[in-house]
C-alpha positions in Angstrom: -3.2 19.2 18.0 -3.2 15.6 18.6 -1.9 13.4 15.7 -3.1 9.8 15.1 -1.2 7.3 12.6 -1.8 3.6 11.8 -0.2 1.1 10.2 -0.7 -2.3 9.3 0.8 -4.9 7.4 0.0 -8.8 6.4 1.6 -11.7 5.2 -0.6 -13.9 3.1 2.0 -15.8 1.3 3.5 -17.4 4.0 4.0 -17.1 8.0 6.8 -14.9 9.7 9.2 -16.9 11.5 9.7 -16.4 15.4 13.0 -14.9 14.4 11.4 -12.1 11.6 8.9 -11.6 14.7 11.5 -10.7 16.8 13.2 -8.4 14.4 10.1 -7.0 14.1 9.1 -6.3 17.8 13.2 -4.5 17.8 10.7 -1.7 15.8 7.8 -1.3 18.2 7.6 -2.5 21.9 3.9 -1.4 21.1 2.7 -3.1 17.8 0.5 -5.9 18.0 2.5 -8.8 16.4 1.0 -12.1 15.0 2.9 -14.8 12.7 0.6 -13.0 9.9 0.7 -9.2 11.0 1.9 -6.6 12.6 -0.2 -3.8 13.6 0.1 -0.7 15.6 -1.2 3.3 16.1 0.4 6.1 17.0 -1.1 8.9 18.7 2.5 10.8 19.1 6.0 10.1 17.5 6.3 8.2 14.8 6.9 4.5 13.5 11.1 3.4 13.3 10.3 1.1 10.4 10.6 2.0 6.9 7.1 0.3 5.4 8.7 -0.3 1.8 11.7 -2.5 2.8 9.4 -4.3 5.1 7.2 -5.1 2.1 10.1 -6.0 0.5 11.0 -8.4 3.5 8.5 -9.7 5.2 4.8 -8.6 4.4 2.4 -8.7 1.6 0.3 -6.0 1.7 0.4 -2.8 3.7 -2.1 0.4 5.4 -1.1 3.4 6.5 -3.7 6.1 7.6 -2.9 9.7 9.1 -5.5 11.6 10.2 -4.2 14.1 8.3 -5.8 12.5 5.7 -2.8 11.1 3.6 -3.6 7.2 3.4 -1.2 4.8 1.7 -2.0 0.8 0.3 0.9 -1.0 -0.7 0.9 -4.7 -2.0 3.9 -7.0 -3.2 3.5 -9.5 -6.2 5.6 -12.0 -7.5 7.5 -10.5 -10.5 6.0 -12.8 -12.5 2.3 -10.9 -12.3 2.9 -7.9 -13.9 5.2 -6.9 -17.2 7.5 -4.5 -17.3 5.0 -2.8 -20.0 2.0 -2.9 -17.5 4.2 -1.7 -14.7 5.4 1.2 -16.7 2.0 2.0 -18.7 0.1 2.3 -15.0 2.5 4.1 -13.4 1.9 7.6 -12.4 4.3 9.8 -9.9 2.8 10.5 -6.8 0.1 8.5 -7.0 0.6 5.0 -8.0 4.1 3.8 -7.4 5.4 0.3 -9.3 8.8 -0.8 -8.1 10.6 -4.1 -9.1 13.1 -6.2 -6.7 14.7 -9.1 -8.3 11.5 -11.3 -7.3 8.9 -9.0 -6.7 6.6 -5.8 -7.6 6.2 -3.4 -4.8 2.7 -1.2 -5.8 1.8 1.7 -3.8 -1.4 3.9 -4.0 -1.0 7.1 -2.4 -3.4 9.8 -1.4 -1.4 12.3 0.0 -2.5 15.3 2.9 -5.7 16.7 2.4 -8.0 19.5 3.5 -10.8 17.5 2.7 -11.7 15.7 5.7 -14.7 13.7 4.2 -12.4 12.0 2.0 -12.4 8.6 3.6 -15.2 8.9 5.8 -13.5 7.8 9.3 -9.9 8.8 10.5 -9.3 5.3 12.1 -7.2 2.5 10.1 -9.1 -0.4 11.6 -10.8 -2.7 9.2 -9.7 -1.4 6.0 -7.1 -4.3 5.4 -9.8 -7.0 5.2 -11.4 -4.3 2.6 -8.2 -3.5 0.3 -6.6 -6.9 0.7 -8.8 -8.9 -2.1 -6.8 -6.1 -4.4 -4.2 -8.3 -4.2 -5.7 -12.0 -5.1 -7.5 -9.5 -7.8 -4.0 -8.3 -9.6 -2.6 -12.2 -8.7 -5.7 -13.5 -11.0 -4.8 -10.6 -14.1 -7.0 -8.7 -13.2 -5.8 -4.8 -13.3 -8.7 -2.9 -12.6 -7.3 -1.6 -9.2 -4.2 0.1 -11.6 -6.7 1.2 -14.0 -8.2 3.3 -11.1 -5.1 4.4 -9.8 -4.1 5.7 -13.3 -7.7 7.5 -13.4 -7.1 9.2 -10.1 -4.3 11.3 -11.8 -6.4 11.5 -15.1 -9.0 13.3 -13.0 -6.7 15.6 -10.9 -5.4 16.7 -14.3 -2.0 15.5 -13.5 -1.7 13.9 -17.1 -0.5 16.0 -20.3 -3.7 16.6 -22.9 -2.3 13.9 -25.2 -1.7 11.4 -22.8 -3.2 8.0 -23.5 -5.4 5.6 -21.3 -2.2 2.9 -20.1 -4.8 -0.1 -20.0 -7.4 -1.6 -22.2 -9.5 -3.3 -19.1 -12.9 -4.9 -19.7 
């Protein structure tokens, strides 16, 4: 069975610096590398990097897509974006991840293997960045509707207990 993986990741906030692009390339001989990106598929083994202390690093927002249908979207905010109350209110194991550093939020929405391979239409990675990066500027401006949808993901997969309350009031 052949396997087929891509990631991507993006800075938006600022460059990487010829160094961080060489610390970078020590991951991947293959990965396309820019001063804003860092790109690469896999169609056998496996990436060396670990995506979340890259976020934490270097990159503002992240894609990974198997086509074994488990796709991950990570961003990183300043701290300052989110409360602790959001954070914790949107929150749900699994699914939507919200981690703090000392000066940012790492958020991760995960859809994890799946039988059902209609679930994002296509297999390949490519283009979805340009789609799912707005997310970001989105959550930047207050707006938490991309939470909200995370939250209702587990809502809908009866994940939650019967008693558990919507996290967000979103208009």
């Amino acid at each position: 069975m052949s396997e087929y993986q891509y990631y991507e990741f993006l800075a938006i906030d600022r460059p990487l610096t010829t160094d961080e692009m060489a610390e970078l390339r020590a991951l991947s001989t293959r990965a396309t590398i820019t001063p804003v990106s860092f790109t690469n598929e896999y169609n056998w083994g496996d990436f060396k990097g670990d995506p979340e202390k890259l976020m934490q690093r270097y990159f503002d927002a992240h894609i990974y897509v198997a086509n074994w249908m488990t796709a991950t979207f990570m961003v990183r905010l300043p701290i300052e974006a989110l409360t602790k109350e959001t954070a914790k209110a949107a929150a749900v194991p699994y699914l939507l991840d919200i981690k703090a550093t000392k000066t940012h939020w790492i958020i991760t929405w995960s859809l994890e293997e799946s039988e059902n391979y209609d679930r994002f239409g296509i297999e390949d990675g490519r283009g979805r960045m340009a789609r799912l990066a707005p997310v970001r500027d989105e959550l930047l401006r207050g707006d938490l509707r991309s939470l909200y949808i995370g939250w209702l993901l587990a809502a809908a997969g009866e994940m939650m207990d019967d008693d558990e309350m919507e996290p967000l009031c979103v208009s």
